[in-house]
C-alpha positions as CSV (number, residue, x, y, z in Angstrom):
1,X,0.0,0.0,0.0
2,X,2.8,2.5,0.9
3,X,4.8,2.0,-2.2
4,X,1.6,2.4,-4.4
5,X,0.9,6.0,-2.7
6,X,4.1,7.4,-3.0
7,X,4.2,5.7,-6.9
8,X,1.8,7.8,-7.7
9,X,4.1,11.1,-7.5
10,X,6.6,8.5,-9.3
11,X,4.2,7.8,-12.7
12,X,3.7,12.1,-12.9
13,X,7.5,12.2,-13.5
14,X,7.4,9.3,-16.6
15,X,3.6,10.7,-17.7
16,X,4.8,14.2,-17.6
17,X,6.6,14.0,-21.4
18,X,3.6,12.4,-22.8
19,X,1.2,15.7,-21.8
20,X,2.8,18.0,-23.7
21,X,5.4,19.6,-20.9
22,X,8.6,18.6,-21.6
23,X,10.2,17.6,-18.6
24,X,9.8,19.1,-15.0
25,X,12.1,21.0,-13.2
26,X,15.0,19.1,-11.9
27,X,14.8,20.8,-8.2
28,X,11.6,19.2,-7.4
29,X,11.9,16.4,-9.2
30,X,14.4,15.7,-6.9
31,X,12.6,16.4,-4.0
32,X,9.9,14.7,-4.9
33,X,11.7,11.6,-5.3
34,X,14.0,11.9,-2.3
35,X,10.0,12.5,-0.3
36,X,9.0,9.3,-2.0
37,X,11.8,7.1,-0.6
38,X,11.8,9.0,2.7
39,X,8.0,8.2,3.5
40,X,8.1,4.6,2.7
41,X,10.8,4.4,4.7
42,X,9.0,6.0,7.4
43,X,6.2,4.2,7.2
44,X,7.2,0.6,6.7
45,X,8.9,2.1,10.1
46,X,5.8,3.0,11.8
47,X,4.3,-0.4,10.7
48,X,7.5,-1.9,12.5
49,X,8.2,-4.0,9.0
50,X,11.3,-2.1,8.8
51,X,13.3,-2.7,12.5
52,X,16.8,-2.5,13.0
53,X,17.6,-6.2,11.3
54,X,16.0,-5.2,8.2
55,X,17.2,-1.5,8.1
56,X,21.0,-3.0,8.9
57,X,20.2,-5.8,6.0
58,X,19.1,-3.0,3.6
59,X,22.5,-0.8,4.1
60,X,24.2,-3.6,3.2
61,X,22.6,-4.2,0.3
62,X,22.7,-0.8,-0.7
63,X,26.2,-0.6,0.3
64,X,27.4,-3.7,-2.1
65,X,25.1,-2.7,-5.0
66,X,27.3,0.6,-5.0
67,X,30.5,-1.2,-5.1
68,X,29.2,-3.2,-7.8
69,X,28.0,-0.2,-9.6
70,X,31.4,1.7,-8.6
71,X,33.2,-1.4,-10.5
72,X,31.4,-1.9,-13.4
73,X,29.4,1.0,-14.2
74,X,28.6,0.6,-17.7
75,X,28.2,-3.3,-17.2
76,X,27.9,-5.8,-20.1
77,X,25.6,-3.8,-22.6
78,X,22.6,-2.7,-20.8
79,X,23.7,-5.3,-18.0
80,X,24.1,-4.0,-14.4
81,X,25.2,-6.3,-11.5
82,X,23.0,-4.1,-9.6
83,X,19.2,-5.4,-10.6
84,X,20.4,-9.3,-9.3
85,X,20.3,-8.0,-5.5
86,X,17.3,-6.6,-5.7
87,X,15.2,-9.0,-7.8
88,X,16.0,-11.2,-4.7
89,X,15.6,-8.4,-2.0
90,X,12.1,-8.0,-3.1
91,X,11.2,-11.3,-4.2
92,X,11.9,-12.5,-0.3
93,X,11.3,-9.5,1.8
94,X,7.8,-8.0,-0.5
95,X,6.8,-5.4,-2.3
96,X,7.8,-2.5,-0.1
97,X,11.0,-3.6,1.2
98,X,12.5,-4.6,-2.4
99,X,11.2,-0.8,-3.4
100,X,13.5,0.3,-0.7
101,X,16.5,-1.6,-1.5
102,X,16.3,-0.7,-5.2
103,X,15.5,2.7,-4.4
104,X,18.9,3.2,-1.9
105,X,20.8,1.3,-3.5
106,X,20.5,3.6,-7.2
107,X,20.8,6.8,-4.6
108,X,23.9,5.5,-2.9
109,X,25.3,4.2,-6.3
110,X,24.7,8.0,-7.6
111,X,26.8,9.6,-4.7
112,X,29.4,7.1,-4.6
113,X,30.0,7.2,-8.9
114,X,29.1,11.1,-8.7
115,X,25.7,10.0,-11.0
116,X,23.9,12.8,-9.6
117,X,21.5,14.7,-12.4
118,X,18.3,14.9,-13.6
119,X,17.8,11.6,-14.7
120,X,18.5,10.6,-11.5
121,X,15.0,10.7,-10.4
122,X,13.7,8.5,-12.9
123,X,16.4,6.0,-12.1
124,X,15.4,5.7,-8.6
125,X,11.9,5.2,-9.2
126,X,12.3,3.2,-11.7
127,X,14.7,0.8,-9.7
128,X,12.7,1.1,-6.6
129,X,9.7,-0.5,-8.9
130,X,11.9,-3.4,-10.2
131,X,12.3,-4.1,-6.3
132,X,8.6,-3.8,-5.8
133,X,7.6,-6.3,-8.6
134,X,9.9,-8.8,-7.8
135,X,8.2,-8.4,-4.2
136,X,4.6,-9.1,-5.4
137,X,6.0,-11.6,-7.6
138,X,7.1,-13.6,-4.6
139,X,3.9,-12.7,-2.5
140,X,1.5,-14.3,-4.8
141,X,3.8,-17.6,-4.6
142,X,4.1,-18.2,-1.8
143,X,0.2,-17.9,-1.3
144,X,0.2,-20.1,-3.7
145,X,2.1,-22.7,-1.8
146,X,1.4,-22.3,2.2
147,X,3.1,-25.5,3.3
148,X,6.1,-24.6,1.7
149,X,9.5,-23.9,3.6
150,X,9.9,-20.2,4.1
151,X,14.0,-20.2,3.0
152,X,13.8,-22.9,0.6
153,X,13.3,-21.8,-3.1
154,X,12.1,-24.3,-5.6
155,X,12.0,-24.5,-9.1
156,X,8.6,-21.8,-9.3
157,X,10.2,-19.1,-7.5
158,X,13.1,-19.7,-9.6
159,X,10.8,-19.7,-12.8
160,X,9.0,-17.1,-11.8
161,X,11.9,-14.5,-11.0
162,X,13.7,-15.2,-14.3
163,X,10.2,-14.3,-15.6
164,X,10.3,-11.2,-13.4
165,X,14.3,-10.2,-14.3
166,X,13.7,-10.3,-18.0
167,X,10.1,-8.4,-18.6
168,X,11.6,-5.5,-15.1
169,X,14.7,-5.4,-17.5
170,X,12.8,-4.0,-20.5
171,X,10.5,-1.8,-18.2
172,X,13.5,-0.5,-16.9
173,X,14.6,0.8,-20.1
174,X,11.7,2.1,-21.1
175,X,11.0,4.1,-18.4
176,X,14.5,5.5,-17.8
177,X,14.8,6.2,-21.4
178,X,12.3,8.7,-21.2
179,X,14.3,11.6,-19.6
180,X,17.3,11.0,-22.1
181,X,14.6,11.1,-25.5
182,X,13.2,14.5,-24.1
183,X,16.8,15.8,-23.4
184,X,18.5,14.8,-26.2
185,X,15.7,14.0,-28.8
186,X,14.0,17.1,-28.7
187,X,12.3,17.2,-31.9
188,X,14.2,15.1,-34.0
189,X,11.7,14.0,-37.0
190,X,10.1,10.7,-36.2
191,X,11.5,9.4,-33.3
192,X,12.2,12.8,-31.1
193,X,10.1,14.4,-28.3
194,X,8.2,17.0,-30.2
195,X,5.6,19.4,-28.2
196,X,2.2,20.4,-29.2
197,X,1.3,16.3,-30.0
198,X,-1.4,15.0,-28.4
199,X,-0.4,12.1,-26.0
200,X,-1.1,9.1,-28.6
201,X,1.4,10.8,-31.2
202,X,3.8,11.4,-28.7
203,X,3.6,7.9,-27.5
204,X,3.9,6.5,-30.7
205,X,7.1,9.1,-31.1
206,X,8.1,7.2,-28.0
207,X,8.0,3.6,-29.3
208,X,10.0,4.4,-32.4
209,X,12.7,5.8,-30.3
210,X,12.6,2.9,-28.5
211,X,12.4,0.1,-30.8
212,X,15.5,2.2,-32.9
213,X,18.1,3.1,-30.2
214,X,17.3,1.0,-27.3
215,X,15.4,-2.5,-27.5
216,X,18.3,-4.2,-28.3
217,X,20.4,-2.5,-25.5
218,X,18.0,-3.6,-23.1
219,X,17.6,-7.0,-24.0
220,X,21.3,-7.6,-22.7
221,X,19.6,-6.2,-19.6
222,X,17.0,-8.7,-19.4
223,X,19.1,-11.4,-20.5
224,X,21.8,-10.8,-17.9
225,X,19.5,-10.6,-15.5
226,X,17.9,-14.2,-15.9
227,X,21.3,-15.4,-16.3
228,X,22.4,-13.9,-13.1
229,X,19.5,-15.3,-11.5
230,X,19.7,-18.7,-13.1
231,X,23.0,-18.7,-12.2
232,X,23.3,-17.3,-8.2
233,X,19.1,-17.4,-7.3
234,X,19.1,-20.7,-5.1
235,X,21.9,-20.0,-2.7
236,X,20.9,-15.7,-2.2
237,X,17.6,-16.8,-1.9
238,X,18.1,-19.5,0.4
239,X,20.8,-16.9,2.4
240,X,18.1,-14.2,2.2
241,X,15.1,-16.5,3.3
242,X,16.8,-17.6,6.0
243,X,17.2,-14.1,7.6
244,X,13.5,-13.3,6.5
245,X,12.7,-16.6,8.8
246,X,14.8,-15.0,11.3
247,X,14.0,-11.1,11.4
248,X,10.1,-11.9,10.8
249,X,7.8,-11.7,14.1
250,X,4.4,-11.1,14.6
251,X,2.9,-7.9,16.7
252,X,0.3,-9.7,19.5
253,X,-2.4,-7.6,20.9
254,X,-1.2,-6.8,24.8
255,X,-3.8,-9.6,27.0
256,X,-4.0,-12.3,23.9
257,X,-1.3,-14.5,24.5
């Protein structure tokens, strides 16, 4: 529920374009995004989801998704070590949490590689919802399948977050690519952000860009991502389930027990 609110200040920035504005200013933008992460953060606090075990577990992951970044920061194509933590952050730890750790993890990235701009916002949104997805993603299994162990993944989660890591990888694109077209595509016949369209034209603008300059790009993305998955899933979900079994509680009225 929290990371649904605050998406909604999220989807203005990546609808904004498509309206006929042009991109908003980079100040509040900011903000706004910096707001966003802040108040999930305070509220998965209040809801005592986020105690000091899972706040310590998501500086860490934060911390080594910034090495990673810091070490290969132009990755393998549109490939970035990055996405493989959180895909398994969220897909563990839900919806909310996996928003976080995406979220601080492309914000601590930023300040540690100096990647601090404008399209910074749309990065950390757009990260933060790769997180989130991979969180429902595991939600809804394990609904499916009550009896089974909480730390033990099987051949469905495994399935099902390769399935995740390769459609979030071409989102991720997508979405992120929409601050560079505006920037640097302003008006460029057939493929170029051009104002004064009405929002099907532009969008239609948009997916030419997109299928020209970027699909291929992001299918390395995808496709490093399952690998990565395929390749490291079992043991960091295991590793991360196990801590999930161990920082989980539940909150008992005072008198019931």
């Amino acid at each position: 529920m929290s990371v649904a609110l605050v998406s909604l200040a999220g989807i203005l920035l990546f609808v904004w374009p498509f309206l006929g504005q042009g991109l908003p200013p980079e100040a509040p933008a900011l903000a706004v995004t910096i707001g966003a992460v802040a108040s999930i953060a305070l509220m998965e606090t209040g809801a005592r989801r986020l105690d000091s075990g899972r706040l310590a577990l998501l500086a860490a992951l934060a911390a080594i998704d910034a090495a990673l970044r810091l070490v290969l920061v132009n990755g393998v194509g549109g490939f970035s070590p990055i996405f493989f933590l959180v895909l398994c952050a969220g897909f563990e730890f839900g919806a909310s949490y996996g928003f976080l750790v995406g979220a601080f993890s492309l914000l601590v990235s930023a300040l540690v590689t100096g990647g601090i701009g404008p399209w910074l916002p749309y990065e950390t949104f757009a990260v933060g919802w790769v997180g989130a997805c991979s969180g429902l993603a595991g939600s809804v299994v394990r609904r499916l399948r009550p009896g089974r162990r909480n730390w033990l993944p099987d051949r469905l989660d495994l399935a099902v977050l390769i399935g995740v890591a390769v459609v979030t990888g071409f989102v991720y694109g997508a979405l992120t690519d929409i601050w560079g077209w505006v920037a640097f595509y302003r008006g460029v016949e057939n493929i170029g952000w051009t104002p004064g369209l009405s929002a099907p034209e532009t969008l239609a603008q948009f997916g030419r860009y997109y299928a020209v300059t970027s699909l291929t790009w992001d299918a390395f993305r995808g496709i490093g991502d399952a690998l990565a998955v395929l390749a490291l899933g079992v043991p960091v979900l295991m590793a991360m389930g196990r801590l999930r079994a161990r920082l989980g509680y539940e909150i008992v009225e005072a008198g019931s027990a």
